[in-house]
C-alpha positions in Angstrom: -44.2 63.4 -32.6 -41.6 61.8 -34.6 -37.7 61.3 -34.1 -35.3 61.6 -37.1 -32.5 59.3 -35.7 -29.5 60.5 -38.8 -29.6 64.5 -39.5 -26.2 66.0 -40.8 -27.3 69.8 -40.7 -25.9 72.9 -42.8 -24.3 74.1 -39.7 -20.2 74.9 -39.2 -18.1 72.0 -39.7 -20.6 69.9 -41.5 -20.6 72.6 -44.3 -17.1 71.2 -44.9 -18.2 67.4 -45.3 -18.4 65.7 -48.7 -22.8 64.5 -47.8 -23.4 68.4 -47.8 -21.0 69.6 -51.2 -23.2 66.5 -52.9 -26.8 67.7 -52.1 -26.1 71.2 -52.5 -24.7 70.9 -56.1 -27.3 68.5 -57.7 -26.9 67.6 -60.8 -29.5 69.1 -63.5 -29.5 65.4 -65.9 -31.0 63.0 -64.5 -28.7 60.2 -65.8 -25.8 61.6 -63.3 -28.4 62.2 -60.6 -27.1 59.4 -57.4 -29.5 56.4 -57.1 -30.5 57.9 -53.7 -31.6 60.9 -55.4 -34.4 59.3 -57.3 -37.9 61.5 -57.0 -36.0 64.3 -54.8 -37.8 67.1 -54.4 -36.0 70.3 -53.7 -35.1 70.9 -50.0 -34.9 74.8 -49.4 -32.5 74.8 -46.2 -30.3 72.3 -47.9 -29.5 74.9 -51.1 -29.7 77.7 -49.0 -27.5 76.5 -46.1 -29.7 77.7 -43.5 -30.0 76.0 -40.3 -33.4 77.9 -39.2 -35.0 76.8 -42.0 -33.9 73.4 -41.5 -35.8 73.5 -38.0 -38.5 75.4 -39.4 -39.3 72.4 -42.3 -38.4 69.8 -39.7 -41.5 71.5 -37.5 -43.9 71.5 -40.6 -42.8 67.4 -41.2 -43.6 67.1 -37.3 -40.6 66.0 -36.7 -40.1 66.8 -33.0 -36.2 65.7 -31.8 -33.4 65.0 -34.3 -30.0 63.1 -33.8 -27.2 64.7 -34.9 -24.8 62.4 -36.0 -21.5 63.3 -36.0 -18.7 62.0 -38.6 -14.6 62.0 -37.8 -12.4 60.2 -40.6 -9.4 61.8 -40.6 -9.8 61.2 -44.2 -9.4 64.6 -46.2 -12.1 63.1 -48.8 -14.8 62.1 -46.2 -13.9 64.7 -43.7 -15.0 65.2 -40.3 -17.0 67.8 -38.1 -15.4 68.8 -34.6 -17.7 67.6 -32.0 -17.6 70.8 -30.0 -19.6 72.3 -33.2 -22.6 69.7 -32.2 -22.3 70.5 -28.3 -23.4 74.3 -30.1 -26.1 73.3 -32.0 -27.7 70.9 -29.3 -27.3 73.9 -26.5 -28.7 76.6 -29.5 -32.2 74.7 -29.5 -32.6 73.2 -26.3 -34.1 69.7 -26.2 -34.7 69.8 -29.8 -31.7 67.7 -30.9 -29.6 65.1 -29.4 -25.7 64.7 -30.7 -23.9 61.3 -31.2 -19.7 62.7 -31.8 -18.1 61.8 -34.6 -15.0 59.1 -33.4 -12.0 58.2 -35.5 -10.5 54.6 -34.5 -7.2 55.9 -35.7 -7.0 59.0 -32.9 -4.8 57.8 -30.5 -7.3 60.0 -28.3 -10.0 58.7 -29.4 -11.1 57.3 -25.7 -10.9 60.8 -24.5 -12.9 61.7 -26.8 -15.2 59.8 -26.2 -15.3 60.8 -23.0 -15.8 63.8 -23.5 -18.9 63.4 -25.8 -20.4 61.6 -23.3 -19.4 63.2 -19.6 -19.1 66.4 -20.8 -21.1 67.4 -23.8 -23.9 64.8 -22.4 -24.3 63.3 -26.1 -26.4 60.0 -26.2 -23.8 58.2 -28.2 -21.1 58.2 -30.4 -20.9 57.4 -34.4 -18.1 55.4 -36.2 -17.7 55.8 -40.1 -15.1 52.9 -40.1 -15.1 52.6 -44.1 -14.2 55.9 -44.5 -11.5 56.3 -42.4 -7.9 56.7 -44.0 -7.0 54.6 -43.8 -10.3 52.3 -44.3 -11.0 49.7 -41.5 -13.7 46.6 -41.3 -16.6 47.0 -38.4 -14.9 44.6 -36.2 -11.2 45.8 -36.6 -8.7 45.7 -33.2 -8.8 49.4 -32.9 -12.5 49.5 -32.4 -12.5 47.5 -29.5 -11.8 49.8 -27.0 -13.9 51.8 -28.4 -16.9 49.6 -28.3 -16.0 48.5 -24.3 -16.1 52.0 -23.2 -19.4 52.8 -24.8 -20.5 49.8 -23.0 -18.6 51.5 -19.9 -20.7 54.3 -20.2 -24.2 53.0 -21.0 -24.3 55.1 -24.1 -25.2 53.8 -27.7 -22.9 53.3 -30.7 -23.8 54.5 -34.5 -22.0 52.9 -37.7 -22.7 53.9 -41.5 -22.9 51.0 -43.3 -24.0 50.5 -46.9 -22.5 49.7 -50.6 -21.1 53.2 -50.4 -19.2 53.5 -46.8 -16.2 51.7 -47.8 -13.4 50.8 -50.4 -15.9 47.3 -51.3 -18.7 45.6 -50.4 -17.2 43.3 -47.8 -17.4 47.1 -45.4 -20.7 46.9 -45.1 -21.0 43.3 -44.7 -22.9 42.6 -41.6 -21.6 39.6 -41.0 -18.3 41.6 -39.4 -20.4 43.0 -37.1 -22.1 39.8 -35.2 -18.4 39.0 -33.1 -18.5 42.7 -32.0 -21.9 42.8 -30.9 -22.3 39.4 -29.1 -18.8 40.5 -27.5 -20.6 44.1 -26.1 -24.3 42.7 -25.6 -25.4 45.6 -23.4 -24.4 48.2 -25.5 -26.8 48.8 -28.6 -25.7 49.1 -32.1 -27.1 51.4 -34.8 -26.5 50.7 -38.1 -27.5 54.1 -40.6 -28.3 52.6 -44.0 -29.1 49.1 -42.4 -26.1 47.7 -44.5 -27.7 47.9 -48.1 -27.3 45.6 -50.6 -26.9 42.7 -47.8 -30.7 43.2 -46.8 -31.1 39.7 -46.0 -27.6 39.3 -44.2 -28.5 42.2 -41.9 -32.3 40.6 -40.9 -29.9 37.4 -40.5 -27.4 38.8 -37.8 -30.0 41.2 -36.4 -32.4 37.9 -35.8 -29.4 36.2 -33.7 -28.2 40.2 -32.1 -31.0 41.8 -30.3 -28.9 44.8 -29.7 -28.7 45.5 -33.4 -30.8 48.4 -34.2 -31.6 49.7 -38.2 -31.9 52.9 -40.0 -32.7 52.1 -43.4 -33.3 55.8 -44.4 -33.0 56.3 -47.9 -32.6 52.3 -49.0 -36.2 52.2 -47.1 -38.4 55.3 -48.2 -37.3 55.9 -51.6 -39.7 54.1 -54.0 -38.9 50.7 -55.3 -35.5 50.9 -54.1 -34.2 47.0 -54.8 -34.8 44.9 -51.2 -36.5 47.7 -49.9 -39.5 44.8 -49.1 -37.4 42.8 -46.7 -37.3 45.9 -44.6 -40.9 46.6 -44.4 -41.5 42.7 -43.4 -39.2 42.9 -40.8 -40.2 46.1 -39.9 -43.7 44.9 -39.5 -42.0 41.5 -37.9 -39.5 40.8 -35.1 -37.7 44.3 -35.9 -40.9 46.4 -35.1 -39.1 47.5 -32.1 -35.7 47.9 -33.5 -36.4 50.0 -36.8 -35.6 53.9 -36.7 -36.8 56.5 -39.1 -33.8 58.1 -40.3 -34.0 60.8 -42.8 -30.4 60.9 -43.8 -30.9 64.7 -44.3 -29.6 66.7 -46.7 -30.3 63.4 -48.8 -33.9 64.0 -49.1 -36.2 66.8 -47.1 -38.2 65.6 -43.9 -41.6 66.3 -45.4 -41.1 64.4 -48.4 -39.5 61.5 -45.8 -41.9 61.1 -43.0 -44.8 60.9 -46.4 -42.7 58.2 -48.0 -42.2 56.4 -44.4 -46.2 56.5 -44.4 -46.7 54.9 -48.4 -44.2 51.5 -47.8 -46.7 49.1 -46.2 -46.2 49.4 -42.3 -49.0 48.7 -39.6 -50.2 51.4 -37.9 -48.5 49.5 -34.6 -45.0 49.7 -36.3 -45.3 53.4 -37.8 -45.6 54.6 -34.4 -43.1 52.5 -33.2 -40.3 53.1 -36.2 -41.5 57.3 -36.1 -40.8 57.8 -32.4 -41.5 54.4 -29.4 -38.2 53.0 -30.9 -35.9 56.0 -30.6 -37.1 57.7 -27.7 -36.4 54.0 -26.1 -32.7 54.2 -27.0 -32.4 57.9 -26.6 -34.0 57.1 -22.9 -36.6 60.2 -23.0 
């Protein structure tokens, strides 16, 4: 069994988000294709939008459970998916996925929406896109706070995106702004999607000192010879065998090609098990 802990499926509002418009309109020279892009192979439910093929390829990857992460920016670029459209797609296959809502800081209601995701929809946490918001904030800005407490209120987990393209600069996806926030909540575990590419070595840093820092490298991890890709696998295979996910990041590359990559980058047999499914289904409390 394996757990995909970042899937943002072609399914209602997440049709509308700017991740879904990118892989479905590929471009055909490979000078304009995205760095992430590099060696994609063509992903059938992605192009054709369907959600039951997206289970049915996630089946033939083995890929048992998926979190759905959830995205709210307020920011008409970036966009935003209503939660209520994840609560649907976790009840239409039952114990097949596993929603984290989508939270804008900016909402003033953005503690009752919380909430919500948690009491009412029963999602296992909740996912911040701070970079992306309109306007853009840093990880440890005021507004988050509150945020972060009643997470910790609620024994649920907390996502962030955070790499070189989740923010006006470089300094968003910084990890260093993180380490304040996360020795101020220590109970409440933080995963960080894209494990805060380029600052590979920063993020090993904070997450030596922050043992609720968890990592989803996705595709900075499993495409090949990505730059600093390396310091993931040692520390994968190192103190962060228990705090590595495998994320696919879907639509950006298809779960078969994924979970074979995942295989080909050097971890121990201890640590694939652990980064495929141990570590997630210990967050995810199955």
């Amino acid at each position: 069994m394996i757990i995909d802990f970042r899937i943002r499926p072609p399914f209602k509002g997440f049709m509308e988000l700017g991740i879904i418009k990118a892989w479905r309109n590929i471009p055909t020279e490979p000078r304009a294709m995205r760095p992430t892009g590099f060696e994609r192979r063509h992903v059938a439910s992605v192009a054709e939008a369907d959600i039951d093929l997206m289970v049915k390829e996630m089946d033939e990857a083995g890929i048992s459970h998926g979190v759905i992460m959830g995205r709210e920016t307020k920011n008409p670029v970036y966009g935003g998916v209503p939660n209520a459209d994840i609560h649907e797609l976790v009840r239409r296959y039952p114990g097949r996925f596993f929603g984290f809502g989508g939270i804008c800081p900016h909402d003033p209601n953005a503690l009752e929406e919380v909430e919500r995701c948690v009491k009412e929809y029963g999602f296992k946490g909740i996912s911040l896109d701070p970079g992306w918001c309109e306007p853009a904030i840093h990880a440890h800005d005021e507004k988050i706070i509150p945020i972060l407490d009643l997470c910790q209120q609620l024994d649920t987990v907390v996502g962030f995106a955070m790499s070189a393209y989740t923010g006006p600069d470089l300094t968003y996806c910084d990890p260093s702004r993180l380490m304040p926030v996360m020795k101020m909540f220590p109970r409440l575990p933080f995963v960080i999607s894209h494990g805060c590419w380029p600052h590979v070595q920063e993020v090993m840093g904070v997450a030596a000192v922050c043992p609720n820092m968890y990592i989803i490298p996705d595709c900075y991890f499993y495409v090949r010879d990505m730059p600093f890709a390396e310091q993931y696998v040692k520390a994968a295979n190192s103190f962060m065998k228990y705090r590595t996910l495998f994320g696919t990041g879907y639509p950006i590359r298809g779960f078969g090609q994924c979970v074979e990559n995942w295989h080909e980058r050097g971890l121990t047999h201890e640590s694939l098990k652990l980064t495929l499914y141990d570590n997630a289904a210990y967050l995810l409390k199955l």
